[in-house]
C-alpha positions in Angstrom: -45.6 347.7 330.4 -45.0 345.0 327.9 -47.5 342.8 325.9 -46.4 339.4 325.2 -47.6 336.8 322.4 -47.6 333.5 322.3 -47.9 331.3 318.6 -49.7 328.0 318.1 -46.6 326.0 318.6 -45.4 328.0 321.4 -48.9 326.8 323.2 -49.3 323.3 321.1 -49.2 321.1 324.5 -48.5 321.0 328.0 -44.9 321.2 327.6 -44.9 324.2 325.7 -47.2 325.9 328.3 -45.1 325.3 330.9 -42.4 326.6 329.0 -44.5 329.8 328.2 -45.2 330.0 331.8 -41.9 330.0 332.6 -41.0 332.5 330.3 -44.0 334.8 331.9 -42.4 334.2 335.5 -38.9 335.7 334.6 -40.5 338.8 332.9 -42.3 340.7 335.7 -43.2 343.7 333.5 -44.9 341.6 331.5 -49.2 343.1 331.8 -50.6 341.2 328.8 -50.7 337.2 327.3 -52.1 337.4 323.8 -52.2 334.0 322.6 -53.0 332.2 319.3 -55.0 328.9 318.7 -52.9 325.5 319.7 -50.9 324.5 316.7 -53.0 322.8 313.5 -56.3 324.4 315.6 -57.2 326.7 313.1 -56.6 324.0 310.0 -58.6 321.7 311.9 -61.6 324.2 312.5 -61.6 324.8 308.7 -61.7 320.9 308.4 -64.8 320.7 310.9 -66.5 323.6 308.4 -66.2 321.8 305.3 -67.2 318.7 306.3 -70.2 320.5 308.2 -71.2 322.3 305.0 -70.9 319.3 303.2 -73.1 317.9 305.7 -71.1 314.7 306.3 -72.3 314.4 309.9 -69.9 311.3 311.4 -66.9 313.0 310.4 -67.3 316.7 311.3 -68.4 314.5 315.2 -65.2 312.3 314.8 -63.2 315.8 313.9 -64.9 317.8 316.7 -64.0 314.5 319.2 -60.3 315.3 318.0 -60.1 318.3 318.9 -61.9 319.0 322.4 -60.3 316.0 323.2 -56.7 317.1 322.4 -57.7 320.1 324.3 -58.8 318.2 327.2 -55.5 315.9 327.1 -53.7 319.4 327.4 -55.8 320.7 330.5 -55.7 317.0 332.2 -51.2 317.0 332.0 -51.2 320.3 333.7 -53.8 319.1 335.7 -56.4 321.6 335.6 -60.1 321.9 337.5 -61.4 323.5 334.5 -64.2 320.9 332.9 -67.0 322.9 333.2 -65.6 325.5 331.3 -64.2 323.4 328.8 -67.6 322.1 328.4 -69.3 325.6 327.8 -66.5 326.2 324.9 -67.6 322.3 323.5 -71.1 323.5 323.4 -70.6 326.6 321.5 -68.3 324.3 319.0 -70.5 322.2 318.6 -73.5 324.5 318.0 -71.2 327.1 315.6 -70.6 323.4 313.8 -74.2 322.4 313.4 -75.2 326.3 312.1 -73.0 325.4 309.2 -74.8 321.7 308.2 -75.8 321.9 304.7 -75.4 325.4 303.3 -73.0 323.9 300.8 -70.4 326.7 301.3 -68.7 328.2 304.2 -69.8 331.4 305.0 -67.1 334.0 306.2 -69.0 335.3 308.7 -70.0 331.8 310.5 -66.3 330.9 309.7 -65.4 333.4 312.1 -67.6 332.7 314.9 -65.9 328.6 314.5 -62.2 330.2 314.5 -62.8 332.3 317.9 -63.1 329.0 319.6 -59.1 328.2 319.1 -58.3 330.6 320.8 -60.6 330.9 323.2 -59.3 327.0 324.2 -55.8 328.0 324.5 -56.4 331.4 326.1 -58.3 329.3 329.0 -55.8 326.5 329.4 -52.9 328.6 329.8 -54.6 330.9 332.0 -55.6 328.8 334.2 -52.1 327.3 334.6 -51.0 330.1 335.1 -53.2 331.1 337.9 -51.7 328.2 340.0 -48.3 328.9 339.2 -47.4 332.3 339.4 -48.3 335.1 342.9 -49.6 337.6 340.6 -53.0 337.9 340.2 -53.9 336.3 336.3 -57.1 337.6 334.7 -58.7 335.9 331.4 -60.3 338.7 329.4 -62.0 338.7 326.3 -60.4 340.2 323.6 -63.8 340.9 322.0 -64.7 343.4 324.2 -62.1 345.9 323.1 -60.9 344.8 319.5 -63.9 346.0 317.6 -63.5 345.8 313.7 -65.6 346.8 310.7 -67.9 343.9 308.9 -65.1 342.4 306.7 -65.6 338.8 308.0 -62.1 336.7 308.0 -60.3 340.1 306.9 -61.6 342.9 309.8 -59.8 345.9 310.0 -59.5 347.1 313.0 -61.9 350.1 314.1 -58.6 352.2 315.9 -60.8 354.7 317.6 -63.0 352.3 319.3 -60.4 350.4 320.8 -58.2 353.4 322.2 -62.0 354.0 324.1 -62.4 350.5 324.9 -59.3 349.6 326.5 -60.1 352.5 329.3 -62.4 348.9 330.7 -58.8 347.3 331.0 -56.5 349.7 331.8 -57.3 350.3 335.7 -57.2 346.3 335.9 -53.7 345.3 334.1 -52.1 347.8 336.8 -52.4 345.0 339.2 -53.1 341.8 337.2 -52.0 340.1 334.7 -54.1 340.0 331.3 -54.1 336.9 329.4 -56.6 337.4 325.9 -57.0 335.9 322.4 -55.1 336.8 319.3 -57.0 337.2 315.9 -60.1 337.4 316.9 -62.1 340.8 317.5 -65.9 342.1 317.2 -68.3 344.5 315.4 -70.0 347.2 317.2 -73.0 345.1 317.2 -70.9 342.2 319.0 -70.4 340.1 316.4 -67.3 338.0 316.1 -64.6 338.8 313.3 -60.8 337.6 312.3 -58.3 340.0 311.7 -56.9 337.2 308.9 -55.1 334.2 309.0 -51.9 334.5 311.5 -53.2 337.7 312.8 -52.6 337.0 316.2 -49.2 338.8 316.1 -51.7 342.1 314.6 -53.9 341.8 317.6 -50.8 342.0 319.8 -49.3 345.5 318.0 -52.5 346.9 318.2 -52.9 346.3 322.1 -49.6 347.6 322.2 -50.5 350.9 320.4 -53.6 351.4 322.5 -52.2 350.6 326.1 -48.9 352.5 325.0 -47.0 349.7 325.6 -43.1 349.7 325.8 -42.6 346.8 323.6 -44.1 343.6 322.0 -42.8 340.6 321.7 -43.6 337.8 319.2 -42.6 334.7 321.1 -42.8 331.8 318.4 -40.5 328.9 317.4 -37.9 330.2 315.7 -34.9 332.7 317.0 -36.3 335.3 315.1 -36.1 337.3 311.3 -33.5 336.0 309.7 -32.1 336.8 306.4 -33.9 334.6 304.2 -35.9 331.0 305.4 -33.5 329.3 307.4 -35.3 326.1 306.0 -34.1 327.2 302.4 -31.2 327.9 303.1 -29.2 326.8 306.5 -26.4 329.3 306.7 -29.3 332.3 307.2 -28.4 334.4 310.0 -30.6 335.8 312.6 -31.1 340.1 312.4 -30.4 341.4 315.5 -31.9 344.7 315.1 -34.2 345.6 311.9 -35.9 348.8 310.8 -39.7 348.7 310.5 -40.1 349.6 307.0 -37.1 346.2 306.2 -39.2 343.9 308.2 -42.6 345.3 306.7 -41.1 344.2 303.3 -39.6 341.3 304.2 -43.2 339.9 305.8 -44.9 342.0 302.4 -43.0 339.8 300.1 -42.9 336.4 301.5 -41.3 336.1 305.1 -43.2 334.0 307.4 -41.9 335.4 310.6 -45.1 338.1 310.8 -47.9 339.2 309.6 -48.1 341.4 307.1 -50.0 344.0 309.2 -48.2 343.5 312.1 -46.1 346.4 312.3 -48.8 349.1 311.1 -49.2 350.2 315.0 -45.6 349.8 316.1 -44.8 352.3 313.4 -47.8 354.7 314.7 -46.7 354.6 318.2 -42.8 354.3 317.6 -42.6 351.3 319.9 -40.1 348.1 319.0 -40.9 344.8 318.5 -39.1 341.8 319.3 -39.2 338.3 317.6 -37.7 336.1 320.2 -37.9 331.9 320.3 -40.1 330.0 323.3 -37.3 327.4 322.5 -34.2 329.6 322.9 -36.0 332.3 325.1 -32.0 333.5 326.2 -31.4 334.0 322.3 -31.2 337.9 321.9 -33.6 337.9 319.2 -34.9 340.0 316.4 -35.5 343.7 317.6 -37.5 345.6 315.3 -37.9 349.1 315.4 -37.1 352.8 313.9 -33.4 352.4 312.8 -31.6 354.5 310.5 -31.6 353.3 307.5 -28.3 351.8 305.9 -27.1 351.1 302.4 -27.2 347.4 301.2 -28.9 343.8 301.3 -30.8 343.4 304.5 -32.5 339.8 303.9 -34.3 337.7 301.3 -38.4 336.9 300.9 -39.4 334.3 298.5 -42.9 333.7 297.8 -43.9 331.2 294.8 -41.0 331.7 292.1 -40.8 335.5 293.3 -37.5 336.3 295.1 -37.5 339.5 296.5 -34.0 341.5 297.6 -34.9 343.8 300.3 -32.4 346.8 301.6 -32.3 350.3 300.8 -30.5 352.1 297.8 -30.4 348.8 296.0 -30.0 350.3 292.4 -26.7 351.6 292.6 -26.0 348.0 294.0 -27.6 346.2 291.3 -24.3 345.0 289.4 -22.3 343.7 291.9 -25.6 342.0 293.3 -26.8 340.8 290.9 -23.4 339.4 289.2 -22.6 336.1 288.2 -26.6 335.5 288.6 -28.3 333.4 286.0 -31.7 331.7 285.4 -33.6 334.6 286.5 -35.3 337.7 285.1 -36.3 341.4 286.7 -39.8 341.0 288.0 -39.4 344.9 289.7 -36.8 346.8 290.9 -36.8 350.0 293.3 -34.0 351.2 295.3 -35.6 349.1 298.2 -36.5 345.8 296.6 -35.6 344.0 293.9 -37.7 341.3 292.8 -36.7 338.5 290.5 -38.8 335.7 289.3 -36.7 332.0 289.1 -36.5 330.6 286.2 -34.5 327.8 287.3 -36.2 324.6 287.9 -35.0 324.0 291.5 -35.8 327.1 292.9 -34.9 326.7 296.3 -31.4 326.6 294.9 -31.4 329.4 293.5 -32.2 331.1 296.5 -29.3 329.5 298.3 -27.1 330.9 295.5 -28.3 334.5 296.1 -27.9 334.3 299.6 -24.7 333.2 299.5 -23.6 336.1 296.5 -24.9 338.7 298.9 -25.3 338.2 302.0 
């Protein structure tokens, strides 16, 4: 069985549900959808918090208008019967919205409660498309009842022995359905809603994986998958086809986009791969990450502020010939498997084109 996530662009419209959809109708082994919030959701929820702690009424209503009724616009151009629904996740916006009016500050914990509701849209929209497109039967769990956490609002960690219990409620139904749940989200053993941290969608989907010892993951987003530094610094960056865990841990540790941080924790328990493939270019092979031997040399580039980091493995006794004919920089921290220089240079992104091109 295989667990598939969807990003926020890969869910942003109608469009890109269908093309989701599709992608869900050519992969017949797939048992579980774990979707993010629609693209900007999550910035946009913040938006309705601030203005609600600030209590500036008219324009949290205008921003909560904006949103439920770019959700509705979605639902209506794949013409959905789902209105009521919709309405019951409106309400609980709005009343997560109005528990925030005046305090000043956003609390983390009432922060989480607002985020649940992005993907609790998207996780409704495209199931119910879904239900009218595909013969299999398509079920729209809550990913709260299984991904319990500790207390650590907007940073939960996951509570690994509850959900290898919990997910004995789902297992006897994802034999003949098709699960469709939230990313991000989870809950306390008292049932109150947490966030695994921002972009932790991709997490949630790794730690399903681990607990319904899944046979892969795939991160379906916009891009063809990890490449070997950001392909929107430099153009010439190539797509890795296969990647060891501990490469693509460091790579997301030190600045790469691609994943979360956390994301490959449970693939590395449980020894399964997982592969970053594009919603756009769904026939690209993609990024396979798993436990491959390791191998001498560069592997890819992570930036993050002025910090370039050089990730591969026995990097010292490469250190001359990489870092050759290099200027405008000094050693931040070197081990054989990174080796992290800050820019000094006053166009960094430049810089960075000049390294990749030097070594890779």
């Amino acid at each position: 069985m295989k667990i598939f996530k969807f990003g926020g662009s890969s869910v942003q419209d109608a469009t890109a549900m269908k093309r989701v959809s599709e992608i869900i109708l050519n992969h017949s082994n797939c048992g579980i959808v774990v979707v993010s919030a629609t693209k900007n959701t999550t910035n946009e929820l913040e938006q309705i918090a601030m203005s609600a702690s600030l209590n500036e009424v008219n324009l949290m209503q205008k921003q909560l208008e904006s949103l439920t009724l770019r959700h509705r616009a979605i639902a209506d151009d794949l013409e959905l019967d789902i209105g009521l629904s919709l309405s019951e996740l409106e309400s609980e916006l709005q009343m997560c919205s109005q528990s925030i009016l005046g305090d000043g500050e956003i609390l983390p914990k009432k922060m989480d409660a607002l985020y649940s509701l992005g993907e609790r849209f998207s996780s409704l929209i495209l199931s119910s498309y879904l239900s009218i497109q595909h013969d299999r039967a398509i079920l729209l769990k809550d990913i709260r009842e299984i991904m319990i956490t500790n207390d650590s609002w907007s940073c939960a960690s996951p509570l690994i022995g509850e959900i290898s219990q919990r997910v004995q409620l789902w297992k006897p139904v994802v034999e003949d359905a098709l699960i469709v749940t939230q990313g991000f989200i989870g809950s306390t053993l008292s049932g109150e809603t947490t966030t695994l941290g921002r972009e932790g969608s991709d997490y949630s989907a790794t730690l399903l994986g681990e607990a319904f010892s899944a046979s892969e993951v795939f991160i379906w987003t916009d891009v063809a998958g990890v490449a070997t530094c950001d392909p929107r610094i430099v153009p010439s960056a190539k797509f890795i086809e296969q990647l060891s865990y501990d490469h693509a841990s460091r790579l997301a540790q030190f600045g790469a986009k691609v994943l979360f941080e956390r994301t490959l924790e449970p693939a590395m328990r449980a020894k399964f791969p997982v592969v970053v493939k594009s919603t756009l270019l769904p026939s690209e092979v993609g990024s396979r990450i798993f436990d491959l031997p390791k191998r001498d040399g560069v592997v890819g580039l992570a930036l993050e502020g002025d910090i370039l980091s050089i990730i591969g493995e026995n990097l010292l006794s490469e250190e001359v010939s990489i870092l050759n004919n290099l200027s405008d920089y000094e050693i931040y921290k070197q081990t054989n498997e990174y080796i992290a220089l800050r820019i000094l240079s006053e166009d960094i992104e430049d810089f960075v084109r000049e390294v990749h091109s030097k070594i890779l």
